[in-house]
N, C-alpha and C positions, 0 to 999 in steps of 0.2 A: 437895328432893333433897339429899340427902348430901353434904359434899364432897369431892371426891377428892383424898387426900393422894399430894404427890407421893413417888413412892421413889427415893433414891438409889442407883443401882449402885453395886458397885468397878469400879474401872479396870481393861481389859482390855490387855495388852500386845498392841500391834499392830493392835488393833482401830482408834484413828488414825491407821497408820500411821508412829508414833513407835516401833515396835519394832524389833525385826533380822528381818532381810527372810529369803526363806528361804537363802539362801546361807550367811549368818551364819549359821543357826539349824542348818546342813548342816557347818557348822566345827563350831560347839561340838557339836554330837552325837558327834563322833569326834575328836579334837584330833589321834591318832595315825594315821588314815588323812587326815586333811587334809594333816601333813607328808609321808607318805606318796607322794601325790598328788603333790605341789612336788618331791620331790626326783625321780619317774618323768620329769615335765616336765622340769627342769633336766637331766636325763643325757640324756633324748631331743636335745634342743634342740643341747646343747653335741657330743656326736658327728654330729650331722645338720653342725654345721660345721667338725667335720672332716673328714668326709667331705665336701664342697665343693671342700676343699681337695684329693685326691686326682681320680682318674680309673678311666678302665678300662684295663686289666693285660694281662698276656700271653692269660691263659686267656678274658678279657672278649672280645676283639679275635675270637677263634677261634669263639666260641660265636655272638656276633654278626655277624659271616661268612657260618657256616652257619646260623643262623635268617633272614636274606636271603636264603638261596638255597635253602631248602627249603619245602617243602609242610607244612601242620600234619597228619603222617600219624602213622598208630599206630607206622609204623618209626622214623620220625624222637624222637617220644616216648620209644620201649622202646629205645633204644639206648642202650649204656654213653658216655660220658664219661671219658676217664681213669679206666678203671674205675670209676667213678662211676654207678650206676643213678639216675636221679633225671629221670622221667616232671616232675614237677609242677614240678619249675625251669625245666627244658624249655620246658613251655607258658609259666611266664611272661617269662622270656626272649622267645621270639618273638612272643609277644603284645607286649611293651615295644619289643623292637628294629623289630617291623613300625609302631609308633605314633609312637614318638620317637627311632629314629634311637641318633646319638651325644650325644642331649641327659642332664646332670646329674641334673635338678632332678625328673623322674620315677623316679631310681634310691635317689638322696635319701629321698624321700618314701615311698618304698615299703619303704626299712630301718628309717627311722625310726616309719612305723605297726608293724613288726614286732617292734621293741623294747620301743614302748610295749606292745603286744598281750603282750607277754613280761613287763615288769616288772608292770602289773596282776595276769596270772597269778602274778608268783612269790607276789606282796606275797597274795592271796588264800589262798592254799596256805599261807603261815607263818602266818593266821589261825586258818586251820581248824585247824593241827597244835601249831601253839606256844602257850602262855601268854600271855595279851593283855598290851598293856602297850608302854614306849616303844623297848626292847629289841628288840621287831620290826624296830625300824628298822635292827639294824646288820648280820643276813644282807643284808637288801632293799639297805644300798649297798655293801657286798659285791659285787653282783651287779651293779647299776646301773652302778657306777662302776670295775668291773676291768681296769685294763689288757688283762689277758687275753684281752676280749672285741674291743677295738676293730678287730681286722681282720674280724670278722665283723658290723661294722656299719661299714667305710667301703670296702671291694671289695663290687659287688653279688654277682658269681660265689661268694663266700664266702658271703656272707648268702643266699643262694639256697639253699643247702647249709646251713648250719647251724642258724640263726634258727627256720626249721621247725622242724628238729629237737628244738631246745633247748624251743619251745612246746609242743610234742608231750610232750616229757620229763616237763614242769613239770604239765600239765593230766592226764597218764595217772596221775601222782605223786597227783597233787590225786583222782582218781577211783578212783584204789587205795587211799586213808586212807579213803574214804566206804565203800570195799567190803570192808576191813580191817574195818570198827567196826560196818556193819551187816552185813554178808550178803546185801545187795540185787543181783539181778543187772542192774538197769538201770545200778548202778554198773561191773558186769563190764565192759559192751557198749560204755559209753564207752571205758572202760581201751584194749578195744581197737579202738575206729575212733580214739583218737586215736596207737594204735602204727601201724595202718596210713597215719595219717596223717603220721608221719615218715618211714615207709619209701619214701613217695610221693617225697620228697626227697631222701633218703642211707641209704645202709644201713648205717650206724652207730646209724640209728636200732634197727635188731637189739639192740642194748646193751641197750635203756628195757627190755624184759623182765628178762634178770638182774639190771639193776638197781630194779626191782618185787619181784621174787624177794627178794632183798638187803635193801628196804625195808623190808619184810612181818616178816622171819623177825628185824630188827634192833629195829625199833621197838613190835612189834604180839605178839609172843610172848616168852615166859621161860624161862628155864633154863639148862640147856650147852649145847654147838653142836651135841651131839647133838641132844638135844631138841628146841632149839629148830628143827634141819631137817626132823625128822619131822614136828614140829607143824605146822609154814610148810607143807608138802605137803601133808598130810592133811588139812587144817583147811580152806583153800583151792583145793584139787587142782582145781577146773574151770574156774579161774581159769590154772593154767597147763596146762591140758590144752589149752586155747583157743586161749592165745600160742604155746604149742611150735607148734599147728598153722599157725597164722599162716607161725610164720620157718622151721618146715619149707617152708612153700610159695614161699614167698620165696626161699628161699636156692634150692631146684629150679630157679626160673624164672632167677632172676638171675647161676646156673652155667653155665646152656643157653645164655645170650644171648654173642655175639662180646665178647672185651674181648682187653688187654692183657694180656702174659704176667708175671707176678707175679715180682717182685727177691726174693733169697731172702738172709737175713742171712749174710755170709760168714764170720762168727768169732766166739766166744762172748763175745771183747773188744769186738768192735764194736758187740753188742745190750747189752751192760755198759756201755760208752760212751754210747750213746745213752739207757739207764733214767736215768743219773747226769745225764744234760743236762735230759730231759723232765720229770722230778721235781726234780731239786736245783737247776737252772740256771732253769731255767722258771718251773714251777707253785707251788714252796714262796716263792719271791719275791711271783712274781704275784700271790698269794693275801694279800700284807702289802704291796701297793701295788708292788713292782717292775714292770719290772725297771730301771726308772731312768736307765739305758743303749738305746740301741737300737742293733744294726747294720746299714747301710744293704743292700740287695738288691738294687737295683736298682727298677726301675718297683714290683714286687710289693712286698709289705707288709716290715717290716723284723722281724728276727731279735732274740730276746730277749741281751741283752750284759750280764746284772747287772755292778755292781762285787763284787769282793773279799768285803769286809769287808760293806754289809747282806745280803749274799746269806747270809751267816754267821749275822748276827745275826737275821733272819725266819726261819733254821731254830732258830736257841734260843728266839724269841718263839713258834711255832708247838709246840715239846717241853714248852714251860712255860704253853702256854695246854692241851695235852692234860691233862699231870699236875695242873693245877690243879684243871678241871673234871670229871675224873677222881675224883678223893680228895672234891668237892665231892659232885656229883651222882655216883654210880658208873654208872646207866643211860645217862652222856654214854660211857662206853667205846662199847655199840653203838652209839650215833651215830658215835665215829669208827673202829669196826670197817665202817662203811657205807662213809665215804670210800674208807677205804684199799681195802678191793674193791670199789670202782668206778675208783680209781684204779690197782688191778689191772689191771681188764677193759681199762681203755684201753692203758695202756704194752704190754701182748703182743695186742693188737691191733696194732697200728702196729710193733711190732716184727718183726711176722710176714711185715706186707705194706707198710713204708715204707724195710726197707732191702734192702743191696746193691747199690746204683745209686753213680750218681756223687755225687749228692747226700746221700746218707745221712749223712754226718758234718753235716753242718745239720740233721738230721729235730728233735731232740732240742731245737733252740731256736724250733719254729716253734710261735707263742701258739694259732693254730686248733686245734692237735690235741688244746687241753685247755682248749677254749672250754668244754664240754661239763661237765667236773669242776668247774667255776667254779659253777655251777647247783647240784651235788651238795654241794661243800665251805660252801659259804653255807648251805643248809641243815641242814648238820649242824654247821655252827656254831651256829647257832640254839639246835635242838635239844642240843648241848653246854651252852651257859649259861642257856637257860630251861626248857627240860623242854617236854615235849609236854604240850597241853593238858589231854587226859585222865588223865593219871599220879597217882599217888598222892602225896600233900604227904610220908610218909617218904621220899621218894628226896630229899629235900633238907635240906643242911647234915649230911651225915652223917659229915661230918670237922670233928670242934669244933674251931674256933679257937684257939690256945693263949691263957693272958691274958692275955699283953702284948700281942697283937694286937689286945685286945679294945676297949684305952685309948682316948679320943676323940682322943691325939697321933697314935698309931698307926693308925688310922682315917684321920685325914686325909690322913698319909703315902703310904697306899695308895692315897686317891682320886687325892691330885695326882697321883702315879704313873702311874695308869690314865686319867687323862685326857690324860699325858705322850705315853702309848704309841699312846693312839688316835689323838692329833694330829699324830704321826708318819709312823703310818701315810698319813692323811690327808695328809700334805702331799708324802710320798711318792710317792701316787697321782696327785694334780693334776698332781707334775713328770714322772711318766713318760706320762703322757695329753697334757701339754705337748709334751715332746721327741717322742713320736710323732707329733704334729699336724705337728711341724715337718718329720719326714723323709719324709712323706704330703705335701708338698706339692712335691716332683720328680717331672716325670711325663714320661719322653721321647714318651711314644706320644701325650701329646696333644699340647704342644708341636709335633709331627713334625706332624700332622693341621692342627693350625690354619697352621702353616706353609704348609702343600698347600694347601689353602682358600683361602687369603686368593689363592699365585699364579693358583690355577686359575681364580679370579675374573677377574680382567684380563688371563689370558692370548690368546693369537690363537685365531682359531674351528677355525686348520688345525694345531694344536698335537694331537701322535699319539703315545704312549707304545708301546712295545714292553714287555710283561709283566717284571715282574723280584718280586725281593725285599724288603721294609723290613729295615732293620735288627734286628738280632738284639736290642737295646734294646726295641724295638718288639714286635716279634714273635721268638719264638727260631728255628732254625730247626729244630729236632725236631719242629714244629707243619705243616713242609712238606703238602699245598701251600696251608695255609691259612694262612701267612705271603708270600702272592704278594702285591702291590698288589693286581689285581684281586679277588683276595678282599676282601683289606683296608679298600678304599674302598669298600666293596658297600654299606654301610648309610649314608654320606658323603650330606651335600647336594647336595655336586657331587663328581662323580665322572669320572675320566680317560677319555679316549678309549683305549682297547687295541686295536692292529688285528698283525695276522700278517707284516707287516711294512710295509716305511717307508721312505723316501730320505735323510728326513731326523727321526731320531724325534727325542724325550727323553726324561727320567728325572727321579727323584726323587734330592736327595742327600743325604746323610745327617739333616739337617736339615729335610728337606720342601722346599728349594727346587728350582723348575723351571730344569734344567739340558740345555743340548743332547748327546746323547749319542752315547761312542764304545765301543768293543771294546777290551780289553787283554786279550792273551793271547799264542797261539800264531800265530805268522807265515807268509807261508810262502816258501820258499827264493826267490833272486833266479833267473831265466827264463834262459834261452839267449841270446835276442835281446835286447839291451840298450836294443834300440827297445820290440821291442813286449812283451818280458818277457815271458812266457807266451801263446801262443795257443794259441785253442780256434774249431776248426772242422771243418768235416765232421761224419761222421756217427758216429765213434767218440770216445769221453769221453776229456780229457786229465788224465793225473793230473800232480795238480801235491803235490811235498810239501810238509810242515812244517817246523818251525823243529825240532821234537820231536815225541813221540806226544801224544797228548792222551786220556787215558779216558773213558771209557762216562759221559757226562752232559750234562744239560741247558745247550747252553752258546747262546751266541748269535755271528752268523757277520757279518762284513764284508767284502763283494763291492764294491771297485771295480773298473771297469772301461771301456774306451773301445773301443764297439759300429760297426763298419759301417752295420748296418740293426735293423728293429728284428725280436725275433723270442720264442724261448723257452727258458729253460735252466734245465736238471737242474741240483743241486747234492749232490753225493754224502760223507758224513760216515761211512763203515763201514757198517754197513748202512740209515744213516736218510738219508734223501732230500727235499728242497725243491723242487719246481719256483716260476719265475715270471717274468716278461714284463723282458726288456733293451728300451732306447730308443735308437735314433743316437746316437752322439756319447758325451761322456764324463758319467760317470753312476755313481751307488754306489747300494748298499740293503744293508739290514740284516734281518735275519731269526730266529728261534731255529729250534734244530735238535740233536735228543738224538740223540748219536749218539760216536764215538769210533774214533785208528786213528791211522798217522802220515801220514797223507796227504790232499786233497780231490780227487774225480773233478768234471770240469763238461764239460757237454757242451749243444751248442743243437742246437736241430730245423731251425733252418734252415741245409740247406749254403752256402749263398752267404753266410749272416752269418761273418762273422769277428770274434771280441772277442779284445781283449789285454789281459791285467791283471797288473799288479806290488803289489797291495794288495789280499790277502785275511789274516781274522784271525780266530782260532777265544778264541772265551773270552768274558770275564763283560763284561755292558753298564756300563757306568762315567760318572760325567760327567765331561764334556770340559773340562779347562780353561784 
């Protein structure tokens, strides 16, 4: 027999196990979506604990209220919000309030998958549309890392409303470039279930159409604005034949339903006012890491306050990164012709329907109402300095250099420069992300809550609250009546006793603690009898007056009194009426009672009782001190 020589192999990488496992072999395939990845992580992570450090808010408090006290119905759903249409926050709001209450760490976790869900999409979408390369990366922390966006990832009420939306934006964007470049209408269908999938949460999502439109006719067509509108029409007309019908329908339904009546701008200074704040104060900072300043609001999020001087210089760094990339790439104009009409559509949106109120001189610094252009401005920066992926290599470098620039000193000059500016930016960003974490972490409403908790804990079993108000810190009271405690505490672990009235209630003070409670208010005159002060007997009501008139409201009433026997007695406020049970002897209770007049009638059903009382008091329940 023959003999068998042996054959040597090569050596296979990983075949012993001495290779890179696949994670490794998952990095080096992509070096630029592995940092990618790291930095979605890190922005996820780092806002999840800032929001820790925050709570729920005025509009949190209200929403969770009435998701304890209602049924999961289609009325409850279709109902406006602070004019607010938004069915799918709705549901999960009371999906969340009915599972955990006033617990964190489920509100947490549920901005933070929507962020990450958001930054995946955007980082996919600069793929598909921009020139590969490491350059992706600096829309993508743009976005990640914007000031701009942090109240819409540390209030859930905000990221309930906007978060959707912004995903919604990003992935309709992402299925409009697929349906731009081929003509498929499987791309159309997405475009729009994921518009109706905004609209499920805010009707701002309405925008993501014009701003599709906008896309379409900036990035995907050529010519003048003529041309390029007819072509964007023409070319893709079923595309918006679909959307029109879409927000036709929408906007029908969402007219018909009950809402609030709309503040109308009172002066053409005040909508001038407000452009100058929302763009110049706001969004031109925000967008170069401002605003660096915050001012504080109270429990809600805090107000954009640039300084002076970068607020200045981020609108020079912002004119000079246009005209650069302008003269550079000249197809970067329609990239920031996109911005600026989207950043159109938002400022006279908001102008139309956020002023004339009390509040309107704030509108113009509040960072949510241009969470939205932060998505838009990131991508059109993109597209500003790398060009869309499909574009022609002539659209680049079409403004030569002159030769001193060309020099290797000149060269470096400009590098350090640009690494000057980005680390600027950058460091900018950290400290306004900084200082917001810091002013995110005053929270009266929880504070006030854990306060109540902890007394209600150890308080007696015969411990009886008469209804009143929280604090306006807490709750405002424009939110009436779902600033009542008994609203308040409804989602509460432990929750107060409320009864219709008391002998001897309490209250809450300012601070959450458990306090015995008394009436401050209106008095009423000193009695005839200096014994018995006012009697009331027989079978006709005695009116007894006030100190002064008192108006038409919800006030709460203090009835002492010293009773013969025991029996029944009216209690008369103008036309609102109490009855309820007197005891022998000397004896007080407290009650509310909306009503108003300068006077109280009280009368008992039984004639043989006799009461005499020198201490009644109409007004607000207070603690005693």
């Amino acid at each position: 027999m023959p003999e068998v020589e042996a054959v040597t192999r090569p050596h296979e990488p990983g075949a012993d196990g001495d290779g890179p496992g696949p994670v490794a072999r998952w990095l080096r395939a992509d070096r630029v979506r592995a940092v990618a990845i790291v930095l979605i992580v890190v922005a996820v992570a780092w806002r999840a604990g800032i929001a820790t450090r925050g709570w729920f808010s005025q509009d949190e408090f209200v929403i969770a209220a009435q998701a304890s006290s209602t049924d999961l119905t289609a009325d409850y759903l279709l109902r406006t919000f602070n004019n607010h249409l938004m069915p799918g926050g709705l549901l999960v709001a009371w999906l969340m309030i009915r599972a955990a209450g006033f617990a964190t760490w489920p509100w947490v976790l549920l901005l933070a998958a929507g962020q990450a869900a958001l930054g995946v999409a955007f980082y996919r979408l600069l793929r598909d549309l921009l020139r590969p390369g490491w350059g992706l990366l600096i829309p993508l922390c743009m976005l990640l890392f914007s000031p701009l966006t942090l109240e819409t990832t540390s209030l859930w009420l905000v990221g309930l409303l906007i978060l959707p939306v912004l995903l919604a934006m990003v992935l309709a964007m992402a299925a409009q470039v697929r349906y731009a470049r081929t003509g498929r209408v499987r791309h159309l269908a997405v475009v729009v279930l994921w518009v109706a999938f905004g609209l499920a949460f805010d009707s701002k999502a309405l925008l993501i159409v014009p701003l599709l439109f906008a896309l379409t006719a900036c990035l995907f067509t050529t010519g003048g604005p003529t041309r390029t509108l007819v072509t964007t029409t023409r070319r893709y007309w079923p595309a918006w034949l679909v959307l029109a019908a879409l927000s036709a329908a929408y906007l029908v339904y969402y007219l018909s339903r009950p809402a609030g009546a709309l503040n109308r701008p009172g002066s053409t200074g005040e909508v001038l006012t407000f452009l100058g704040d929302l763009v110049g104060v706001t969004l031109v900072p925000g967008l170069l890491g401002g605003p660096w300043r915050w001012s504080y609001a109270g429990d809600g999020p805090p107000l954009a306050d640039p300084y002076d001087v970068p607020m200045w210089l981020s609108w020079a760094a912002l004119l000079t990164l246009v005209v650069v990339t302008v003269r550079w790439r000249p197809s970067a104009l329609r990239a920031w012709t996109l911005l600026l009409s989207y950043v159109a559509m938002v400022a006279l949106l908001f102008a139309a329907t956020r002023l004339g109120g009390v509040l309107s001189p704030l509108a113009g610094l509040v960072p949510r109402y241009v969470a939205d252009v932060v998505v838009v401005a990131a991508l059109c920066v993109g597209v500003a300095l790398l060009g869309r992926s499909d574009a022609e290599e002539g659209d680049v470098a079409s403004w030569p250099l002159p030769t001193v620039l060309r020099e290797p000193g000149a060269f470096a000059v400009g590098l350090v420069a640009m690494i000057m500016v980005i680390a600027t930016v950058g460091v900018g960003t950290l400290w306004s992300i900084a200082r917001f974490g810091d002013n995110w972490r005053t929270k009266h409403g929880r504070d006030y809550l854990a306060t109540a908790q902890t007394d209600l804990a150890t308080a007696s079993p015969d411990t009886v609250f008469l209804d009143d108000i929280v604090p306006d810190r807490v709750v405002a009271g424009y939110f009436w009546p779902d600033n009542l405690q008994s609203h308040f505490f409804r989602p509460a672990e432990l929750k107060p006793r409320f009864v219709p009235e008391a002998e001897n209630p309490s209250t809450f003070d300012d601070t959450g603690r458990i306090r015995p409670a008394t009436v401050q208010g209106r008095r009423i005159l000193p009695g005839p009898d200096e014994t018995c002060g006012h009697q009331i007997s027989g079978t006709a009501a005695t009116r007894i007056p006030l100190e002064g008139p008192v108006p038409e409201w919800p006030w709460v009433v203090y009835f002492g009194y010293l009773s013969s026997g025991d029996s029944t007695v009216t209690f008369r406020l103008g036309e609102a009426s109490h009855e309820f049970a007197v005891r022998r002897g000397l004896n007080q209770i407290y009650f509310p009672l909306e009503g108003g007049g300068p006077s109280v009638e009280v009368s008992v059903a039984d004639p043989s009782v006799v009461i005499c009382t020198k201490a009644i008091t109409v007004g607000d329940l207070v603690p005693a001190r």
